[in-house]
N, CA, C and O atoms as a CHARMM CRD file, in Angstrom:
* protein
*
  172
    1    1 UNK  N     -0.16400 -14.47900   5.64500 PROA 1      0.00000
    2    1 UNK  CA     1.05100 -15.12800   5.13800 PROA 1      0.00000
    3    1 UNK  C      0.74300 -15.93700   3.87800 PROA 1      0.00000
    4    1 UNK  O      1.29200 -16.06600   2.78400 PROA 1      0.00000
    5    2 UNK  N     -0.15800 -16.34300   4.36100 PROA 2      0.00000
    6    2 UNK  CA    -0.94500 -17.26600   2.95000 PROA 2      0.00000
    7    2 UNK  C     -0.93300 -16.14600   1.79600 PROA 2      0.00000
    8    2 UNK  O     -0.50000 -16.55300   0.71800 PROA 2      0.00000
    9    3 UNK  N     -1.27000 -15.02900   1.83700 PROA 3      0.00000
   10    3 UNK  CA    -1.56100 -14.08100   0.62600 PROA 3      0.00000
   11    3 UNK  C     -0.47300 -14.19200  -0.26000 PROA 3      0.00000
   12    3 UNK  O     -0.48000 -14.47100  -1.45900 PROA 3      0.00000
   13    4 UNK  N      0.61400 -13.89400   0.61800 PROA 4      0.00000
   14    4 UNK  CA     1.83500 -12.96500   0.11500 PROA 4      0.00000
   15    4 UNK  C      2.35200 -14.46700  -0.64800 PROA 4      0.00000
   16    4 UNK  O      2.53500 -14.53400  -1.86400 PROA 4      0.00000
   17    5 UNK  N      2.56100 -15.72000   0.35900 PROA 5      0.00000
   18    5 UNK  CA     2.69100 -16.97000  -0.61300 PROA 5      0.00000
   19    5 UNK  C      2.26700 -17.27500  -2.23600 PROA 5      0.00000
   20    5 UNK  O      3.05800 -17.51700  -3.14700 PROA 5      0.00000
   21    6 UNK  N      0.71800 -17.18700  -2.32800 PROA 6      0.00000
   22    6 UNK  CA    -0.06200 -16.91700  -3.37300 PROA 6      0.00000
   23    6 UNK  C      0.58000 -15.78200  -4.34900 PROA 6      0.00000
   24    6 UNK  O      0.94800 -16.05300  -5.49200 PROA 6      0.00000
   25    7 UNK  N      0.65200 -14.78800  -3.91200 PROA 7      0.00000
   26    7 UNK  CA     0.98500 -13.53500  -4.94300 PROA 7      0.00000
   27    7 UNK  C      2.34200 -13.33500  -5.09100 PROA 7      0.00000
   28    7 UNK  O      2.68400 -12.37300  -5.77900 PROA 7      0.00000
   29    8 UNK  N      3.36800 -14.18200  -4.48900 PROA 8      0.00000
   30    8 UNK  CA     4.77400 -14.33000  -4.72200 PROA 8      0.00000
   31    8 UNK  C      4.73200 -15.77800  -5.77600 PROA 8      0.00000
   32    8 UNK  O      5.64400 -16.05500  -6.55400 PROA 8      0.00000
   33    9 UNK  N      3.85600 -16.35000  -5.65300 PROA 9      0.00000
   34    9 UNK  CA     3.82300 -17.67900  -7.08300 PROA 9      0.00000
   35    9 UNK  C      3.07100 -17.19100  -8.00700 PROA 9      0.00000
   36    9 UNK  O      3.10700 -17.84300  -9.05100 PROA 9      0.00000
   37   10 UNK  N      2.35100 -16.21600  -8.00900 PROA 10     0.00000
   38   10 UNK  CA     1.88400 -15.79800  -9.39900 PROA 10     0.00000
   39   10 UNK  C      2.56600 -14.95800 -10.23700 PROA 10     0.00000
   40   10 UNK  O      2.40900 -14.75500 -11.44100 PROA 10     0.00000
   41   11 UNK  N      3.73000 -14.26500  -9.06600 PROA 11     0.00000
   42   11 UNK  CA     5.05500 -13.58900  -9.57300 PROA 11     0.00000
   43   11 UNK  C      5.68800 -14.29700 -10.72600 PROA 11     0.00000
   44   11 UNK  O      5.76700 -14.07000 -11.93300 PROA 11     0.00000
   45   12 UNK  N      6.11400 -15.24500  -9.91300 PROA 12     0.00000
   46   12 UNK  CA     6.67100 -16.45600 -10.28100 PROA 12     0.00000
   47   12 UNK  C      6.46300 -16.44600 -11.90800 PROA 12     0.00000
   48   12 UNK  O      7.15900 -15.90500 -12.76700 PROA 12     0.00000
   49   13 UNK  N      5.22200 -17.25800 -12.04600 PROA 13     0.00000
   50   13 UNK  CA     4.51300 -17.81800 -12.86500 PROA 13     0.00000
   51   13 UNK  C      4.28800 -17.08000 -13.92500 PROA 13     0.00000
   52   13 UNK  O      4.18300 -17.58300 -15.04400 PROA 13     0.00000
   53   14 UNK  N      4.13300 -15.09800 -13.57100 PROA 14     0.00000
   54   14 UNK  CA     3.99500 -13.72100 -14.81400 PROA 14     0.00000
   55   14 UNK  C      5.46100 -13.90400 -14.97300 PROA 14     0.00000
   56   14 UNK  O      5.55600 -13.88500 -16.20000 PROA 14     0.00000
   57   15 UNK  N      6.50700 -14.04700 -14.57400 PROA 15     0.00000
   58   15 UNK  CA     7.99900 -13.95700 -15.17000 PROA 15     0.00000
   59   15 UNK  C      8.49400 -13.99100 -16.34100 PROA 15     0.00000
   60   15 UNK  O      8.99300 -13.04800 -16.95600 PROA 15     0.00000
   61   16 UNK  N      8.34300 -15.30300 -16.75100 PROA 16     0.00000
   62   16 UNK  CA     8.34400 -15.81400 -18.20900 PROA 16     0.00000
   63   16 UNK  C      7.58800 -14.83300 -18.67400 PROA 16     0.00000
   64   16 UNK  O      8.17000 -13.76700 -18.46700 PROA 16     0.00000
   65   17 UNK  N      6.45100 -14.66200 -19.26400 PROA 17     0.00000
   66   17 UNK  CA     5.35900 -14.03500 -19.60800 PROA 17     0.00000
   67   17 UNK  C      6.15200 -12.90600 -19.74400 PROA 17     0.00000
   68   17 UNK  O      6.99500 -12.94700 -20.64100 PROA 17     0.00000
   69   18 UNK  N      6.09600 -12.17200 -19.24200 PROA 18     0.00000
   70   18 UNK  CA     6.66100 -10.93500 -19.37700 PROA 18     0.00000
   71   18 UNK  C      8.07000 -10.88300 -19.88300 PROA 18     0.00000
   72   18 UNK  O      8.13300  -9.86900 -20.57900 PROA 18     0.00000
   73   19 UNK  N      9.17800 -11.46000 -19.86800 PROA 19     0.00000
   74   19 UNK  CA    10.46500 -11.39000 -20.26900 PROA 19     0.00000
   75   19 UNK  C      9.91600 -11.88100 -22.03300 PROA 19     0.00000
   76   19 UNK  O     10.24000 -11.29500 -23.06500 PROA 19     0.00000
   77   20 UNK  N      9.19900 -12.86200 -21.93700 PROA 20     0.00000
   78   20 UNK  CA     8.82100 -13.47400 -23.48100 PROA 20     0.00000
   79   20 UNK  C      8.00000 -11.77500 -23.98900 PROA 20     0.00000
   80   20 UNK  O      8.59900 -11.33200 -24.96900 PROA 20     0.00000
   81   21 UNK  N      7.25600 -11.17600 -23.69600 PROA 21     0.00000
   82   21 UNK  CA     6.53500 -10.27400 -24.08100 PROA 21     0.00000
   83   21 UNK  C      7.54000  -9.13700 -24.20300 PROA 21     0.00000
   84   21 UNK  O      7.50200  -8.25800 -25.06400 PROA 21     0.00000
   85   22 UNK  N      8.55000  -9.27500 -23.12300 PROA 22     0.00000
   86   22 UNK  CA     9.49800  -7.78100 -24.07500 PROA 22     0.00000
   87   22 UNK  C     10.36300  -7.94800 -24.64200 PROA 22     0.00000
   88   22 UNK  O     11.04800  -7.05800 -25.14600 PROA 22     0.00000
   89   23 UNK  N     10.61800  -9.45800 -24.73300 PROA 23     0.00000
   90   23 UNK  CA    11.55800  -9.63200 -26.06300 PROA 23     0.00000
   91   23 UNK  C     10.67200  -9.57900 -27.43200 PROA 23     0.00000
   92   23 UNK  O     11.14600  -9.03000 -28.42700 PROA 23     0.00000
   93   24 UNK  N      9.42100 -10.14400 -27.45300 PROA 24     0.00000
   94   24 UNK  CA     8.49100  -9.56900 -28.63000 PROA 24     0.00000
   95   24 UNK  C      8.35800  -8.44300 -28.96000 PROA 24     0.00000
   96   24 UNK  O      8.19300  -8.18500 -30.15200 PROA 24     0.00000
   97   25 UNK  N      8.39900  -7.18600 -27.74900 PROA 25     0.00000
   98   25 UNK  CA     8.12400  -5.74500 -27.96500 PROA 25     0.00000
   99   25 UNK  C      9.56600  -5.27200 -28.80900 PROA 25     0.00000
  100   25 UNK  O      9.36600  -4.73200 -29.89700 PROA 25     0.00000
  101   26 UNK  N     10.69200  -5.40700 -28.46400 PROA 26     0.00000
  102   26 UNK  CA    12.04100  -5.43100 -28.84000 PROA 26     0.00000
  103   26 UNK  C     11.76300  -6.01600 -30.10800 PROA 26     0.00000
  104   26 UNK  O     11.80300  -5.14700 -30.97900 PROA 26     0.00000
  105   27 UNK  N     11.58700  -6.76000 -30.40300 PROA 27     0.00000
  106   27 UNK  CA    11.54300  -7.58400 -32.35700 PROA 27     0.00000
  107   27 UNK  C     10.71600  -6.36400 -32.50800 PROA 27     0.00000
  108   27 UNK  O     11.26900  -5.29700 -32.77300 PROA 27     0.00000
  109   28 UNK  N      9.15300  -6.45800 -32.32500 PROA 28     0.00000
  110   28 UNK  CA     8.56200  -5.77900 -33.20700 PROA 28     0.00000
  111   28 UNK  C      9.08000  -4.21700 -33.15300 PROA 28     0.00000
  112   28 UNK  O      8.87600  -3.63800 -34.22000 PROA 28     0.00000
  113   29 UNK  N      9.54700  -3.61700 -32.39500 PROA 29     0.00000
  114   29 UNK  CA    10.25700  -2.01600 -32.02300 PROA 29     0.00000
  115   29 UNK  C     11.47200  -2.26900 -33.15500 PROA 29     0.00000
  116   29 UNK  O     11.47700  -1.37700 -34.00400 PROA 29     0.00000
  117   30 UNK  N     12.38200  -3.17500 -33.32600 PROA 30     0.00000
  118   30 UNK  CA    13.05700  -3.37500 -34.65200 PROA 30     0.00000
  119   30 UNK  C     12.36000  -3.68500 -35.81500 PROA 30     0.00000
  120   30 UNK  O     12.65800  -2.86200 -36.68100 PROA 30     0.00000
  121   31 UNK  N     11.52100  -4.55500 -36.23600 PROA 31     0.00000
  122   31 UNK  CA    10.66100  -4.39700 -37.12600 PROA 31     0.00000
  123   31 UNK  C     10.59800  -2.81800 -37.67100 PROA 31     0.00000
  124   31 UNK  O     10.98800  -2.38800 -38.75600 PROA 31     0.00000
  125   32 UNK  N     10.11300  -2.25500 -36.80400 PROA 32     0.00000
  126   32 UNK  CA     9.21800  -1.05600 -37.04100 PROA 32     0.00000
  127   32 UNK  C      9.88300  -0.28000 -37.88200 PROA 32     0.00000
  128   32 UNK  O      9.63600   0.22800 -38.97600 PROA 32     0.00000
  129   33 UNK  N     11.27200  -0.29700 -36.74300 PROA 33     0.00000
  130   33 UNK  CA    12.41700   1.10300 -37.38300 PROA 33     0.00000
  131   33 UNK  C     13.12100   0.28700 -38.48800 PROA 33     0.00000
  132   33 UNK  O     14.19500   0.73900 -38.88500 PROA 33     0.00000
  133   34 UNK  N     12.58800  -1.03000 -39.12300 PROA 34     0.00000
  134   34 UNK  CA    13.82300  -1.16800 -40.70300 PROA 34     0.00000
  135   34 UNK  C     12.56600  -0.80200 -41.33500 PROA 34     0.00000
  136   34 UNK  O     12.84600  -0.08900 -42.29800 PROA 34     0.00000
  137   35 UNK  N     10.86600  -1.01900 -41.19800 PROA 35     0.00000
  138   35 UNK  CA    10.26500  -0.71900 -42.30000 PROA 35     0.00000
  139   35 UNK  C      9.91800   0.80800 -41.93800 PROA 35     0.00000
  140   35 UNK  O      9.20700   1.15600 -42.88000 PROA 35     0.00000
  141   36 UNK  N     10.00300   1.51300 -41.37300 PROA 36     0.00000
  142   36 UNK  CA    10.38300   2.87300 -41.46000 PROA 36     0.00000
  143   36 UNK  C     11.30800   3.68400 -42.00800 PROA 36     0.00000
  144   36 UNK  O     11.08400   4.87000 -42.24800 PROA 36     0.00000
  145   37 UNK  N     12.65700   2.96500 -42.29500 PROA 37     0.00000
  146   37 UNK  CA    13.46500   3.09200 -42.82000 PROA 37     0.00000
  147   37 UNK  C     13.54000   3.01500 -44.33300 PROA 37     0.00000
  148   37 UNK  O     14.00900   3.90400 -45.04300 PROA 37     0.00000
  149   38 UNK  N     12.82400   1.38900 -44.93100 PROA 38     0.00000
  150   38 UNK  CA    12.72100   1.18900 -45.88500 PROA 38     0.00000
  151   38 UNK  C     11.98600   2.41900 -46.59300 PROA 38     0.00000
  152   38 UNK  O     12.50700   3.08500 -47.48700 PROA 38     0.00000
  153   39 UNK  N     10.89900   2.60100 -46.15200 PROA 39     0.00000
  154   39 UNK  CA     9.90500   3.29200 -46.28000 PROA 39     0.00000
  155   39 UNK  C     10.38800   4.88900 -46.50500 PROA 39     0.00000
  156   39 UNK  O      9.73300   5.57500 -47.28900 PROA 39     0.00000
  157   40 UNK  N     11.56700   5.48200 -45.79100 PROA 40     0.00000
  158   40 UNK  CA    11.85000   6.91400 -46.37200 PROA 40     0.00000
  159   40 UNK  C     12.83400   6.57700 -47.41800 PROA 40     0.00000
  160   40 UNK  O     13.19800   7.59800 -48.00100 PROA 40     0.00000
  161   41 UNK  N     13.56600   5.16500 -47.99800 PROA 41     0.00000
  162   41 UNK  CA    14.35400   5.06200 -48.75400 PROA 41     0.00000
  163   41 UNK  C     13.69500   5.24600 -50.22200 PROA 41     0.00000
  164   41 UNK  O     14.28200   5.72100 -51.19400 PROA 41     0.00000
  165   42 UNK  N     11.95200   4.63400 -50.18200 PROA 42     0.00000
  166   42 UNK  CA    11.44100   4.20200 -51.03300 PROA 42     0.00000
  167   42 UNK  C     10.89300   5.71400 -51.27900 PROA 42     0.00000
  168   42 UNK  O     11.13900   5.96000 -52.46000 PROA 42     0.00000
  169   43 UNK  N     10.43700   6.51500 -50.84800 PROA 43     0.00000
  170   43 UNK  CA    10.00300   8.07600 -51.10900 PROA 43     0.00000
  171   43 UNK  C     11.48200   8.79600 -51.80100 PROA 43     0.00000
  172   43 UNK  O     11.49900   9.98500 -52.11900 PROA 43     0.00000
């Protein structure tokens, strides 16, 4: 019981972490596709 306690607060605790990390993946995945964009405008 103790385990599942432990590894349900480290849940916890990766939450943030991860919601912050795919809102970064999301920016940089937009990033990508305007300088990809730029980039066939400029050819």
């Amino acid at each position: 019981m103790l385990a599942l306690e432990k590894s349900s607060l480290a849940l916890i605790k990766q939450t943030p972490d991860a919601e912050a990390l795919k809102e970064n993946a999301t920016k940089l995945g937009k990033e990508l596709k305007t300088l990809r964009t730029n980039l066939r405008k400029s050819t």
